[in-house]
C-alpha positions in Angstrom: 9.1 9.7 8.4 11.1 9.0 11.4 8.9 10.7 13.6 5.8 8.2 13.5 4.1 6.3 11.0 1.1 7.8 10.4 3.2 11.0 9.2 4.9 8.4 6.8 1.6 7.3 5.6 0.0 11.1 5.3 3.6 11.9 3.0 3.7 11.1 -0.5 7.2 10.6 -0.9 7.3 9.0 2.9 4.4 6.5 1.1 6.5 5.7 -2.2 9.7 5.1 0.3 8.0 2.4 2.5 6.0 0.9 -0.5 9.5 0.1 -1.8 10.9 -1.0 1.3 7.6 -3.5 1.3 7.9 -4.5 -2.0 11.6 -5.8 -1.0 9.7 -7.3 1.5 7.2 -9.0 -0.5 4.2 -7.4 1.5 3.7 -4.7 -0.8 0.2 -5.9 -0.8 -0.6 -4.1 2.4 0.2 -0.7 1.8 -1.7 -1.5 -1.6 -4.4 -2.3 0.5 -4.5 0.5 3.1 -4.5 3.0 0.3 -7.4 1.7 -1.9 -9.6 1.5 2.1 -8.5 5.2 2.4 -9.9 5.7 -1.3 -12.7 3.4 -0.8 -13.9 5.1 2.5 -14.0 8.4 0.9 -16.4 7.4 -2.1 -19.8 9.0 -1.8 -21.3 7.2 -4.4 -22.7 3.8 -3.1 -22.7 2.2 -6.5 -19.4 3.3 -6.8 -18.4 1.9 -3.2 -20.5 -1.6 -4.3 -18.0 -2.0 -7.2 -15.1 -1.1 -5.4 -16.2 -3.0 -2.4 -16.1 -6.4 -4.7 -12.5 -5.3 -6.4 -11.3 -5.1 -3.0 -12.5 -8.2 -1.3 -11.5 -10.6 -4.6 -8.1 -8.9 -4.7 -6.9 -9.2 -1.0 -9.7 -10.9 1.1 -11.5 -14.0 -1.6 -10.0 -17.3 -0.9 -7.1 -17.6 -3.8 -7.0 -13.6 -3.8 -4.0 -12.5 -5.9 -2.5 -10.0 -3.7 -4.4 -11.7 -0.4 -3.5 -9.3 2.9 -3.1 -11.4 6.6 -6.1 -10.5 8.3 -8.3 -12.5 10.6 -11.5 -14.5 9.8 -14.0 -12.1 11.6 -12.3 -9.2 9.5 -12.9 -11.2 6.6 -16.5 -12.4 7.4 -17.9 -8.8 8.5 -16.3 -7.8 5.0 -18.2 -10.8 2.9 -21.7 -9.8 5.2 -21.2 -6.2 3.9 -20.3 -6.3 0.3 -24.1 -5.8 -0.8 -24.9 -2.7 1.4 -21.1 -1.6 0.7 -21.3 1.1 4.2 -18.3 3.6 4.0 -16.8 1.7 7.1 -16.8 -2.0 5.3 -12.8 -2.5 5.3 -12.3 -0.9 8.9 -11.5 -3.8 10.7 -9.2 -5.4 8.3 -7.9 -2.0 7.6 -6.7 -1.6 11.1 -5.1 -4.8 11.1 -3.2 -4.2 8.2 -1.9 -1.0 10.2 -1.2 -2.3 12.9 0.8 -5.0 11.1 3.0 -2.3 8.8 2.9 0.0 12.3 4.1 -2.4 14.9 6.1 -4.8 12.3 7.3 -3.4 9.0 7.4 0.1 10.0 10.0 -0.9 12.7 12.1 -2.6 10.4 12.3 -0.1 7.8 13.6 2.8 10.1 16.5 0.2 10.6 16.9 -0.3 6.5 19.5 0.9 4.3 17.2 1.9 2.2 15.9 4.7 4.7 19.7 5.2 5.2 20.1 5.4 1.4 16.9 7.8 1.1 17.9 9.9 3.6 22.0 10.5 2.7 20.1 11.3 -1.2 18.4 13.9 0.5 20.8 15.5 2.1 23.3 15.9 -0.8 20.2 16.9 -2.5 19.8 13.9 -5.1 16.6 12.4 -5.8 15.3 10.4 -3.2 14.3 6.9 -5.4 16.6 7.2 -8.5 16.4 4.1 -9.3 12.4 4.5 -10.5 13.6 7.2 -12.5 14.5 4.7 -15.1 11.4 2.5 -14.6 11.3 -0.9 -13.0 14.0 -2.9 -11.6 15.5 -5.6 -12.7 13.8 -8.6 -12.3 15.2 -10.5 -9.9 13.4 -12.8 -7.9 11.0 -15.9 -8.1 7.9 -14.5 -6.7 4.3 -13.9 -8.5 4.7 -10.9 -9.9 1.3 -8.2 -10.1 -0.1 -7.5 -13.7 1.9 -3.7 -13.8 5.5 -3.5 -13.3 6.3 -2.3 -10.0 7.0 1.6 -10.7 3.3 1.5 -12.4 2.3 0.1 -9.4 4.1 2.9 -7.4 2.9 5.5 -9.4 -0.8 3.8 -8.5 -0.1 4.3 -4.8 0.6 8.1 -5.8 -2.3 8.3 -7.6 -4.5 6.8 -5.2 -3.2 9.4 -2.3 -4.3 12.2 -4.8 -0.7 13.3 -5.5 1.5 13.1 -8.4 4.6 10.6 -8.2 7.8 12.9 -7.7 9.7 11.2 -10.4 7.2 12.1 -13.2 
């Protein structure tokens, strides 16, 4: 995880580490987003892609999306002009964006967080690396909109949606 970022993003642990580090954030929405492009670019069924394709753009690109990711207005348009044909590459552009954003910007300030501290001292004295999702979803404790699933159903989505089991289960 320390070494670079796309090794964090390749790790399923590393994954489930930064996705709470973003959630603490409140920018979860981007790692949720860069995993369902990685699944979405992999589809080989087109009507599959065209359904996904419109789950995508209303839920982090639609004006008033829910979980709405910062991309820019030509990332957003070539993904509006593209939802009918639904081509593997759709979401590139605002994919890369949204990496570059976690790479250059959130990545940098979760190798300084005590939660990658945290992580790595559990490791070492060989304890489970996220405890705390052991037990299910933590406490509620701030005002922000909160997504339909509690947050370690959420986790255990980003899991899932890498192809890997969540560790904790």
């Amino acid at each position: 995880w320390l070494v670079g970022f796309e090794g964090l993003l390749h790790d399923p642990l590393g994954l489930l580490v930064f996705a709470e580090f973003l959630k603490k954030e409140f920018s979860q929405e981007n790692i949720f987003f860069w995993v369902v492009c990685e699944q979405y670019r992999k589809m080989l069924s087109c009507d599959e892609r065209k359904m996904a394709a419109q789950d995508i753009y209303q839920k982090h690109l639609a004006p008033g999306a829910p979980e709405p990711v910062n991309v820019d207005g030509r990332a957003q348009q070539e993904v509006r002009e593209g939802l009918e044909e639904a081509a593997p590459d759709l979401f590139v552009t605002a994919q890369k964006q949204i990496l570059s954003l976690m790479k250059f910007d959130c990545y940098q300030r979760f190798l300084k967080s005590d939660l990658l501290k945290q992580c790595m001292m559990r490791e070492v004295q060989g304890q489970p690396v996220l405890p705390e999702l052991q037990g299910g979803p933590a406490p509620k404790e701030d005002k922000r909109r909160r997504s339909f699933l509690p947050w370690h159903k959420n986790l255990k989505l980003v899991g899932s949606r890498l192809g890997e089991r969540a560790a904790w289960t």
